[in-house]
VOLUMNU-695567 format. One line per 8 residues: number of its first residue (from 1); for each residue x, z negated, y negated of C-alpha. Coordinates in steps of 0.001 Angstrom, whole numbers. Each point is the difference from the previous one (the first is absolute). Example, Ala and Ser with C-alpha at 12.3 -4.5 7.8 and 13.67 -1.06 7.14 Angstrom:
BEGIN
1) 12300 -7800 4500 ~ 1370 660 -3440 .
This chain:
BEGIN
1) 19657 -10649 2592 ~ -2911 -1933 -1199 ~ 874 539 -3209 ~ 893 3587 -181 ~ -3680 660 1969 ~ -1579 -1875 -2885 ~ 1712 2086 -3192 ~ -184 3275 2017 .
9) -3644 -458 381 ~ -1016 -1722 -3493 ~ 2051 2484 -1517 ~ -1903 2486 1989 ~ -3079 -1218 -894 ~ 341 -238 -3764 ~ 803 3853 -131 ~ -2823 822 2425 .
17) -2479 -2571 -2566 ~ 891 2865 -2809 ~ -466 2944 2707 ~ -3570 710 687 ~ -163 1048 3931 ~ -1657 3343 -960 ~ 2926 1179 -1596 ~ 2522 -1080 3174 .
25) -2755 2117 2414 ~ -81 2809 -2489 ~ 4119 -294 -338 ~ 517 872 3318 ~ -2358 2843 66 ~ 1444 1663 -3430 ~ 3258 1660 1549 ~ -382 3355 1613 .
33) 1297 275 3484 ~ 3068 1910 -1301 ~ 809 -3235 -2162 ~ -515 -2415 3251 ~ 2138 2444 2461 ~ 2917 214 -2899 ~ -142 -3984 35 ~ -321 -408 3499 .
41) 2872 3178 765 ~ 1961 -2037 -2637 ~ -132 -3291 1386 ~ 988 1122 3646 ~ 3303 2200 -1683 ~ 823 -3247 -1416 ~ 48 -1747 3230 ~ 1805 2101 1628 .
49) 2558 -17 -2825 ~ 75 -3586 587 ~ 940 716 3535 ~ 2788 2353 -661 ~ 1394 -2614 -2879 ~ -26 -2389 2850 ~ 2184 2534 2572 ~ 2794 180 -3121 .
57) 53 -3788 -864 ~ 271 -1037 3329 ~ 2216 2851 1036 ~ -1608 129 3198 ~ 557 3000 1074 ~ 3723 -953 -126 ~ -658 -2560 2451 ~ -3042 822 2435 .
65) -1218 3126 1292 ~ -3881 816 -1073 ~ -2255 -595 2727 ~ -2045 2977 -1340 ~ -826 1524 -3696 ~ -2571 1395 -1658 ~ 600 2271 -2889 ~ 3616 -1431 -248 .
73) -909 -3040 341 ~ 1175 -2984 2175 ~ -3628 -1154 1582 ~ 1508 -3901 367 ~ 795 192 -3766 ~ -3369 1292 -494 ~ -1851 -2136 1798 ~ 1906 -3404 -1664 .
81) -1054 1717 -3374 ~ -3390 392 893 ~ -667 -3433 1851 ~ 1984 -1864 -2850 ~ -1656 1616 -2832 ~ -3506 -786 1834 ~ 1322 -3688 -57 ~ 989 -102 -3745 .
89) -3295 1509 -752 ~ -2266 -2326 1664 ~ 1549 -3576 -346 ~ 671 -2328 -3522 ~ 3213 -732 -1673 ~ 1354 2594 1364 ~ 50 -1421 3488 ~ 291 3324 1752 .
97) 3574 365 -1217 ~ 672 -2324 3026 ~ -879 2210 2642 ~ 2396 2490 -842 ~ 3330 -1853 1696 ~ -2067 -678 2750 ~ -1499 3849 58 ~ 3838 1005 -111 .
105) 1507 -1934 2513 ~ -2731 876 2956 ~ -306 3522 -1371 ~ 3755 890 -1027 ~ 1382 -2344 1799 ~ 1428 -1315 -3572 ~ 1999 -3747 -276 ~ -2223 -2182 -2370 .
113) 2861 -387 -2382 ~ -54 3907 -210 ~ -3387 315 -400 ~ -733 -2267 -2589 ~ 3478 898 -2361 ~ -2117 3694 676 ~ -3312 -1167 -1289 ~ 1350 -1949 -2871 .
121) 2029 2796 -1346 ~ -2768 2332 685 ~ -2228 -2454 -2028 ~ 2693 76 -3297 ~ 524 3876 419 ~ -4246 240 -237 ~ 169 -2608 -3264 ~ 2701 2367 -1534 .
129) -1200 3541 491 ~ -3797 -954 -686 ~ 1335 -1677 -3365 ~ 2392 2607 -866 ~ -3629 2461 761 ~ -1331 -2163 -2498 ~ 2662 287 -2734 ~ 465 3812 505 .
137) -3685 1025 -3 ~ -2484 -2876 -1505 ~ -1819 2132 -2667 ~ 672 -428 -3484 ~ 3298 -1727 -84 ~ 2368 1035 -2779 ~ 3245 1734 1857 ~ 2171 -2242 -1486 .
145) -2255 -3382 1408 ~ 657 1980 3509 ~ 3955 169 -831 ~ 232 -3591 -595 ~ -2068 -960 2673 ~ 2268 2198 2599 ~ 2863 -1518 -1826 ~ -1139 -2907 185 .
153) -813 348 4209 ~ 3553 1207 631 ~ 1385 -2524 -2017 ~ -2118 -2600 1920 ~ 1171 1406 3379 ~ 3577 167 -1084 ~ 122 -4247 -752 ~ -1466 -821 2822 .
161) 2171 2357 2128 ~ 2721 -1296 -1567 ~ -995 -3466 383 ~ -721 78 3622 ~ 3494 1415 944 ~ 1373 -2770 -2000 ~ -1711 -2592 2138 ~ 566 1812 3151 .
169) 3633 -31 -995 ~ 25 -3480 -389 ~ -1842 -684 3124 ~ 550 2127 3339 ~ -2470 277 2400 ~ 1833 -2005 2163 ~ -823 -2913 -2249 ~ -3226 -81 1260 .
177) 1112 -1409 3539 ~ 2324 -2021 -1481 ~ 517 -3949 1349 ~ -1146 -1298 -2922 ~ -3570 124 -818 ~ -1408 542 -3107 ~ -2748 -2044 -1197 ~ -3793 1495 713 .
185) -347 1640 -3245 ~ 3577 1631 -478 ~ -1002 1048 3754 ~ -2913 1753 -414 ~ 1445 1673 -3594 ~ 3027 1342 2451 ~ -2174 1472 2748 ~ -1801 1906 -2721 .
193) 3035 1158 -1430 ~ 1407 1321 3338 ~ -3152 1957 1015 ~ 323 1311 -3843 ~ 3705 863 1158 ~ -1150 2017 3047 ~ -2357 1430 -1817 ~ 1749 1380 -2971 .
201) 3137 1009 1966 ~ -1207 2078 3094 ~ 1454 2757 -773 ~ -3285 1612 1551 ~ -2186 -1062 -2954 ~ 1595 1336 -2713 ~ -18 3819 1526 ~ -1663 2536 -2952 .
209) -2496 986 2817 ~ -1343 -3429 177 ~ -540 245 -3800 ~ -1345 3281 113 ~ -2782 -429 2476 ~ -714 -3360 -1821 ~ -536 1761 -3002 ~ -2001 2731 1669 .
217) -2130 -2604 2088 ~ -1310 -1745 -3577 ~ -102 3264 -1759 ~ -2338 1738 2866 ~ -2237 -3766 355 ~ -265 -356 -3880 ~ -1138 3607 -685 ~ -2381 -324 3061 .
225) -1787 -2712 -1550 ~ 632 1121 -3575 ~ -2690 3082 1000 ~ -2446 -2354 1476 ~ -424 -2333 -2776 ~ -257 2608 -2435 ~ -2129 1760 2007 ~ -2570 -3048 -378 .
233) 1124 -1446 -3143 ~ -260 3338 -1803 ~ 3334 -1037 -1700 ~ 3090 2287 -866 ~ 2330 259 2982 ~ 2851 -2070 -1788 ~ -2442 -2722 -840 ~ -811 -164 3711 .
241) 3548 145 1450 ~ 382 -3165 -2456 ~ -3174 -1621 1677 ~ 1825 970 3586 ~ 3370 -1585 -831 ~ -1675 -3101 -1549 ~ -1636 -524 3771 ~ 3304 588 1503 .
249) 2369 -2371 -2074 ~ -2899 -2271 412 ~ 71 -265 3587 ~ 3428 -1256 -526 ~ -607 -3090 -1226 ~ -121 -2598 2783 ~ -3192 -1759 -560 ~ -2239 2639 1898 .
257) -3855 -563 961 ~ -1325 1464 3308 ~ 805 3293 655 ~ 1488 112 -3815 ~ -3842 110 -1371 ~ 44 -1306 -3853 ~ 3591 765 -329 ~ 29 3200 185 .
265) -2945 1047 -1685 ~ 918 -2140 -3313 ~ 3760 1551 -2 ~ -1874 3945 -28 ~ -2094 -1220 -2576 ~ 2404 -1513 -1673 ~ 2085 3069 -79 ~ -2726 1912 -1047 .
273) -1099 -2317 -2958 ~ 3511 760 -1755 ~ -1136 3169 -960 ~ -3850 141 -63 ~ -2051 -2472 -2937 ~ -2279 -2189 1217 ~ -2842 2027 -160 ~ 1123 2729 1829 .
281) -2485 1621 2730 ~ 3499 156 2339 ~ 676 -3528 -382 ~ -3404 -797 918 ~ 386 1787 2910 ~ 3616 -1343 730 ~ -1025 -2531 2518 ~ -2327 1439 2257 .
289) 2847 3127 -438 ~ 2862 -2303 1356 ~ -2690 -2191 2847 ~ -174 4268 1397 ~ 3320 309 -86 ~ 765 -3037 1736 ~ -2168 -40 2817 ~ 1557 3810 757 .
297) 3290 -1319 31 ~ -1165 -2892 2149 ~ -2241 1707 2409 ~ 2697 2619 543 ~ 2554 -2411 39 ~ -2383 -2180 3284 ~ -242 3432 1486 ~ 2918 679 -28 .
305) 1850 -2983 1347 ~ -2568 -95 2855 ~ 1021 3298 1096 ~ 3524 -620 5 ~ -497 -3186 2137 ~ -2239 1223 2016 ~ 2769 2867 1031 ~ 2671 -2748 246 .
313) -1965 -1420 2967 ~ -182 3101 1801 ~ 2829 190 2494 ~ 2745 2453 -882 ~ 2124 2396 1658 ~ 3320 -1191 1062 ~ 2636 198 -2678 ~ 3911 107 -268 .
321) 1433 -3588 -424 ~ -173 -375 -3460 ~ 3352 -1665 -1856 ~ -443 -2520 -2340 ~ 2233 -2292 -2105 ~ 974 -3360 1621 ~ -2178 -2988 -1122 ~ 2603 -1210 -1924 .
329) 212 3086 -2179 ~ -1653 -608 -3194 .
């Protein structure tokens, strides 16, 4: 934790050392209020498409009864989006991703095992439609590059598809209780595998609508932020969507500062610098771009989560018993 505090915020400071504080002041005043509302309107659709993602990959409406919805949507899945993504936001290394078994299992009433096979697959279906985003739309890419790279991906997914059923072919789950132990680190390879197994093979995760609102949940946060950078950086709006997918695939790396400061900022300028020169007025106004950008996402993202907890301590109305799968069920 130390450590991650320590790169989050030198890295933080060197960009900020090469950012006068004029330019982050007048950043934030540059975008009309149309631009802010489209961000803001942008980054709210995408939570909520979070939400309904979350309905389909936990099939939960096959299993529990909604206490109450709100435009369609389930308000327990909304609220676990909301107070988890509040969580990821604000602590290091990715801490936050922790809360979201517990959030599940007092909110959804969700087994641990369920909820974290669900978080991890969420997690790989993220890494695979924001790269695929990548591939499919980074400006300036020769089609065939894109080809091979898809090729490439599905190639990619194929081994290690393949691979994994091997293994789990060679060792059932029952293995895992078996009499004889394994030694520590063969143990703690096996558990991995297993949640892997749950994850991959719920039947549940691998529905098209999952996919689809995945897809439109990146799409809708990537063009949000896309409009606000260029909005400030004065850059072409491919050149910012780069800047805006540089952040994101950035904040997947697990050495995180606080609140994802540092990180963040260098992977939108980093995005942007592949297509502006050095001396480009847009570049120069990359960083204090990105540090607006973040603290939107952030502030909205605190707001947000504080809402949705503060309605989970208000008492509710009585519900019908709600169904669930029995702890045992992965």
């Amino acid at each position: 934790m130390i450590v991650a505090w320590t790169v989050g915020l030198a890295l933080l400071a060197w960009l900020l050392s090469h950012t006068p504080f004029s330019e982050v002041r007048e950043a934030i005043t540059r975008p009309s209020i149309g631009i802010w509302a489209l961000t803001l309107g942008g980054l709210l659709l995408s939570y909520g498409l979070r939400a309904a993602r979350l309905q389909v990959v936990l099939a939960l409406d096959d299993h529990t009864r909604a206490p109450r919805r709100w435009l369609g949507l389930r308000t327990d899945s909304l609220r676990v989006i909301l107070m988890h993504n509040a969580a990821v936001n604000l602590l290091p290394m990715r801490a936050g991703e922790l809360s979201f078994p517990w959030l599940a299992s007092r909110e959804l009433n969700l087994p641990l095992p369920r909820a974290v096979a669900c978080l991890l697959w969420m997690r790989v279906q993220d890494l695979i439609v924001l790269v695929t985003l990548g591939v499919l739309l980074w400006p300036g890419v020769p089609l065939a590059w894109r080809a091979a790279a898809l090729a490439a991906m599905v190639s990619g997914w194929w081994m290690v598809s393949w691979g994994m059923r091997r293994w789990y072919g060679q060792h059932p789950e029952s293995s895992a209780t078996a009499p004889t132990a394994p030694t520590p680190p063969a143990g703690k390879v096996t558990q991995v595998l297993q949640r892997l197994r749950h994850a991959l093979l719920e039947p549940a995760h691998h529905r098209p609508m999952a996919w689809l609102l995945t897809l439109a949940n990146w799409s809708v946060k990537l063009a949000a932020g896309a409009c606000l950078l260029s909005a400030i950086s004065g850059s072409n709006w491919g050149t910012a969507w780069s800047g805006a997918l540089g952040g994101e695939l950035a904040a997947v790396v697990p050495l995180q500062g606080p609140a994802g400061f540092g990180t963040y900022e260098a992977g939108v300028w980093a995005g942007m610098a592949a297509h502006l020169s050095a001396t480009s007025p847009a570049l120069a106004l990359a960083v204090s771009a990105a540090l607006a950008l973040h603290v939107c996402f952030l502030l909205c993202a605190v707001f947000a989560g504080a809402l949705a907890w503060l309605l989970s301590q208000l008492p509710s109305s009585p519900s019908p018993q709600r169904g669930h799968p029995p702890r045992g069920t992965p």
